[in-house]
C-alpha positions in Angstrom: 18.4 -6.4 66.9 20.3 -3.0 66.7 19.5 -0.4 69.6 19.9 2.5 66.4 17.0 -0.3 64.9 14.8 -0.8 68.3 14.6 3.1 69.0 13.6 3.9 65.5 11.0 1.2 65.3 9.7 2.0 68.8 9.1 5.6 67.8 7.5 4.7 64.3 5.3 2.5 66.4 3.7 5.9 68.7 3.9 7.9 65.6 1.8 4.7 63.8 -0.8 5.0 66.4 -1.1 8.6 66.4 -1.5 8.7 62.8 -4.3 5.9 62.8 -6.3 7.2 65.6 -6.5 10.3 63.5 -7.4 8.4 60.4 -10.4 7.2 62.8 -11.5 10.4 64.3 -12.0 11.6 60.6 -14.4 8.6 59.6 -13.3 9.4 56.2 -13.3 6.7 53.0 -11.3 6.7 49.9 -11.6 10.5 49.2 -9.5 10.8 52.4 -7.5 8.2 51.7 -6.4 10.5 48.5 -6.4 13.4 50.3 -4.0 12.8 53.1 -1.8 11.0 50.3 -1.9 14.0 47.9 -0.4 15.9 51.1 2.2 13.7 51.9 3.4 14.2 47.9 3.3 18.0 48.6 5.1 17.5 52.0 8.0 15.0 51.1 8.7 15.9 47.8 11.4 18.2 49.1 13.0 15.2 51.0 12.7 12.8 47.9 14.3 15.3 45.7 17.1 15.5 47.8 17.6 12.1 47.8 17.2 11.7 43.8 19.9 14.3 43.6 22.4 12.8 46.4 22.5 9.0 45.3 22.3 9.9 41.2 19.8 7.1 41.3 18.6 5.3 37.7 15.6 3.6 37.6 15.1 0.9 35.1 11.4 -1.2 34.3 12.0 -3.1 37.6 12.7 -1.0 40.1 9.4 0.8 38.7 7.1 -2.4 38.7 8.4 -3.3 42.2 7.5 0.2 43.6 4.3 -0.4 41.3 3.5 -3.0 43.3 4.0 -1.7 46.8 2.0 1.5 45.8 -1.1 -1.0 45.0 -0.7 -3.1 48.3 -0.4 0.0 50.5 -3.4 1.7 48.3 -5.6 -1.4 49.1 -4.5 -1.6 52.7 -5.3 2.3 53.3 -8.8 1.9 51.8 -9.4 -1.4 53.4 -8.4 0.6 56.7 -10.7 3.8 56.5 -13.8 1.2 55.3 -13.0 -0.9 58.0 -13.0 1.9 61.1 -16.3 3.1 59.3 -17.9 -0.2 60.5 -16.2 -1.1 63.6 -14.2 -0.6 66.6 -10.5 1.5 66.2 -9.7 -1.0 69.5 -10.7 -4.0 67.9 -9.5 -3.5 64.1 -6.5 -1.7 65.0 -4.8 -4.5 67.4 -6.2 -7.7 64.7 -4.9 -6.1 62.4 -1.3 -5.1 63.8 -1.0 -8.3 65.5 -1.7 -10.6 62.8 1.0 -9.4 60.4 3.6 -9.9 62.1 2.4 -13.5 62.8 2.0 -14.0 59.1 5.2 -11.8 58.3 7.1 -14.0 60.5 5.9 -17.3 58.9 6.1 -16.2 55.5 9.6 -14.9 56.1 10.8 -18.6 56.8 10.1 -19.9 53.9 10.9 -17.0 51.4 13.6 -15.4 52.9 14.9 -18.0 54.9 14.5 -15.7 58.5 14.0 -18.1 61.2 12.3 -18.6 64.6 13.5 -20.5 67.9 11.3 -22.1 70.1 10.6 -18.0 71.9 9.3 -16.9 68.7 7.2 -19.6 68.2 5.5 -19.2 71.7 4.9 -15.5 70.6 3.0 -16.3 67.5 0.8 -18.4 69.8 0.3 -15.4 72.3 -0.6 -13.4 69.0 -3.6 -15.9 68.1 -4.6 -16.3 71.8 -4.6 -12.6 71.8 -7.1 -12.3 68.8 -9.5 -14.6 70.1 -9.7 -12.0 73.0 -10.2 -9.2 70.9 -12.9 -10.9 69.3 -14.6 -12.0 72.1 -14.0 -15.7 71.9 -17.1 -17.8 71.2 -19.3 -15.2 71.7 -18.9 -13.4 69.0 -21.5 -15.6 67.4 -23.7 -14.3 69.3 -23.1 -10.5 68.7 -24.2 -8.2 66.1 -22.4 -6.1 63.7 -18.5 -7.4 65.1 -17.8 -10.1 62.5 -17.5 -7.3 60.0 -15.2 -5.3 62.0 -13.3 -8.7 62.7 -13.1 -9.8 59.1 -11.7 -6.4 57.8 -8.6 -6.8 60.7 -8.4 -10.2 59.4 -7.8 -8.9 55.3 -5.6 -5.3 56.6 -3.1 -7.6 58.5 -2.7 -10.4 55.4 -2.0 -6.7 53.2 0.7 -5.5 55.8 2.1 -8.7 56.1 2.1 -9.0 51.9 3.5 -5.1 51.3 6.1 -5.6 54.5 7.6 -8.8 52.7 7.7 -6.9 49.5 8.9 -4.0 50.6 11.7 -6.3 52.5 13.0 -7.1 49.8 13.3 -3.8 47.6 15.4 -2.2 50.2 17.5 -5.0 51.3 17.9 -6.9 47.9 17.8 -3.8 45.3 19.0 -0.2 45.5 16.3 2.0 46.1 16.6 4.2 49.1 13.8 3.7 51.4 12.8 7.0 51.8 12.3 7.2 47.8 10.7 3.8 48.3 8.2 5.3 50.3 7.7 8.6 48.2 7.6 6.4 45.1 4.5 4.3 46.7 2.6 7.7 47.9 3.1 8.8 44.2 1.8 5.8 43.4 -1.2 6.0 45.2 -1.8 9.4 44.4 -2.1 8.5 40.3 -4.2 5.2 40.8 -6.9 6.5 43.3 -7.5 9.8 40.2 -9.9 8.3 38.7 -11.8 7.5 41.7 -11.1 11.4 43.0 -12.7 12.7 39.8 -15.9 11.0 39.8 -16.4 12.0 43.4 -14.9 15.4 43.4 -17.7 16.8 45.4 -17.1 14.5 48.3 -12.8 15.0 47.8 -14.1 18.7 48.2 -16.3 18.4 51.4 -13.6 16.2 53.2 -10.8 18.6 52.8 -12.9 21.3 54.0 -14.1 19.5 57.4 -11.2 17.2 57.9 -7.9 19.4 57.2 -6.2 19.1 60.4 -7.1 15.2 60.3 -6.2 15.4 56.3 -2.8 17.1 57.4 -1.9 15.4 60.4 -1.9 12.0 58.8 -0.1 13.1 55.3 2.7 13.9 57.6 2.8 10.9 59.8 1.8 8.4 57.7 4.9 8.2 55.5 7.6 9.2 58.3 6.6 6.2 60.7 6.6 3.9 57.4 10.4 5.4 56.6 11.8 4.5 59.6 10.5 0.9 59.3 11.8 1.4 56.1 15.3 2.1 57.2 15.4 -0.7 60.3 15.0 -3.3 57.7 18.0 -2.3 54.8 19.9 -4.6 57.6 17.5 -6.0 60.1 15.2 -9.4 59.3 11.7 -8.2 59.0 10.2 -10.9 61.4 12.4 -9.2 64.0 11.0 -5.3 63.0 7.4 -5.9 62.4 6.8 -7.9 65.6 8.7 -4.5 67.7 6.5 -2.1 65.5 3.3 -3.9 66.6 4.4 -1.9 70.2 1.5 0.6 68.8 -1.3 -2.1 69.5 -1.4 -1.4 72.9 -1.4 2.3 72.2 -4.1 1.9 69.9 -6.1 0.2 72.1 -6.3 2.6 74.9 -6.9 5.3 72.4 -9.6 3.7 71.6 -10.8 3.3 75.2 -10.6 6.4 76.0 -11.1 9.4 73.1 -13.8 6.7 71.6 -15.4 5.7 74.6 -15.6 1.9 72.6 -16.7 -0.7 74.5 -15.1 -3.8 76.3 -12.2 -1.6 77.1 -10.6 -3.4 79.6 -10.6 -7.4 77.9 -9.2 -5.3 74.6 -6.3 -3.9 76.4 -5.9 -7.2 78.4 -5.6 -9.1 75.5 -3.4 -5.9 73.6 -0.8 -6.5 76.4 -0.7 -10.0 75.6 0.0 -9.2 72.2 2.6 -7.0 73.0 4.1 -10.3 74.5 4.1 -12.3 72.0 5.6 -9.8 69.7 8.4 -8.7 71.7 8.9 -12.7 72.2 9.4 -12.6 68.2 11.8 -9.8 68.7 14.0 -11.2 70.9 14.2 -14.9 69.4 
């Protein structure tokens, strides 16, 4: 891997944390969701039109239905978030769900993009799964209430990384779209399909903005800039090598959590988060 491609990823991974950790603090739902994407239009739209006008881009039906189709996976996997910090733990969701795309991401790039893993790798994908069944409490869990939720949304937010990551592989490494207008094409995206959804619940779109600004504006901003420098590290790295790097914010996460959320089981969480971290950077370096 690239140093220019491990420093970039490294700081999209604090930035991802920061920007998540916000996201929590506001206990927002869809509304938010719109909001904060709304801002990011507003905020990059300078960027992206500096872009349009440098690369004299033309986009035809596919490049549109591809960036179609990242805007509805990273819609469902922002809603799938803020619902799933409403009803559990930012320490526990946040690491499952980080540390199982990759895992998934790295498997699925095997077979359809032909990225492979040496024996290292494969002993970090098993630290990953060790790791969750930390998080999670191991067999107890069975015996707790009101986790299996919490556990089942990380479960379905790391299968939609790992499903928009591939994709999004793909459209910057196989087809010309910058990433930057990859990424402003999806928040657009988001933006027109989430509408209808702001419009039947305007009053609540209304009372979120006015408590939650500084949350509202803090993540429009970071959002999209730690995504576009993921974005950039893979037009010529394998994804199974940037994911597992970017997954760096799981231990971050997990102390946030600890400490500005006071959630419980602090120290097995960010036992098991370092273990994660393991495996991941094992990925990285296979």
């Amino acid at each position: 891997m690239a140093t220019w491609a491990l420093i970039i990823v490294v700081i999209s991974a604090v930035i991802h944390a920061m920007w998540n950790f916000l996201a929590k603090k506001s206990s927002g739902g869809t509304a938010f969701v719109w909001l904060y994407m709304v801002v990011s239009a507003v905020i990059y739209s300078p960027l992206a039109a500096v872009i349009i006008v440098l690369s004299d881009m033309k986009f035809g039906w596919l490049e549109l239905t591809l960036i179609l189709a990242s805007a509805v996976l990273h819609m469902l996997y922002a809603v799938a978030l803020q619902k799933g910090y409403r009803v559990g733990d930012f320490s526990l969701i946040y690491p499952i769900a980080r540390g199982i795309g990759p895992m998934l991401i790295a498997i699925s790039a095997f077979f359809l993009l032909g990225e492979e893993l040496n024996r290292v790798g494969q002993i970090g994908i098993l630290l990953i799964i060790f790791s969750v069944f930390i998080f999670t409490g191991g067999l107890r869990i069975l015996q707790e209430k009101n986790v299996l939720p919490a556990i089942l949304y990380g479960l379905l937010i790391g299968c939609i990384i790992a499903s928009y990551s591939l994709l999004d592989k793909y459209i910057v490494s196989v087809t010309v779209i910058h990433p930057i207008l990859l990424s402003y094409g999806s928040i657009l995206g988001q933006v027109l399909l989430l509408i209808p959804f702001a419009k039947k619940h305007w009053q609540e779109v209304r009372q979120d903005w006015k408590q939650l600004k500084l949350e509202t504006i803090g993540v429009g901003f970071l959002n999209p800039l730690a995504y576009i420098l993921i974005l950039m590290a893979m037009v010529t790295t394998p994804v199974s090598y940037v994911s597992p790097v970017r997954e760096l914010s799981i231990l971050i996460g997990a102390v946030l959590g600890v400490v500005f959320f006071n959630e419980n089981f602090g120290r097995r969480r960010i036992i098991a988060a370092a273990i994660m971290v393991i495996g991941v950077i094992a990925i990285a370096i296979s």
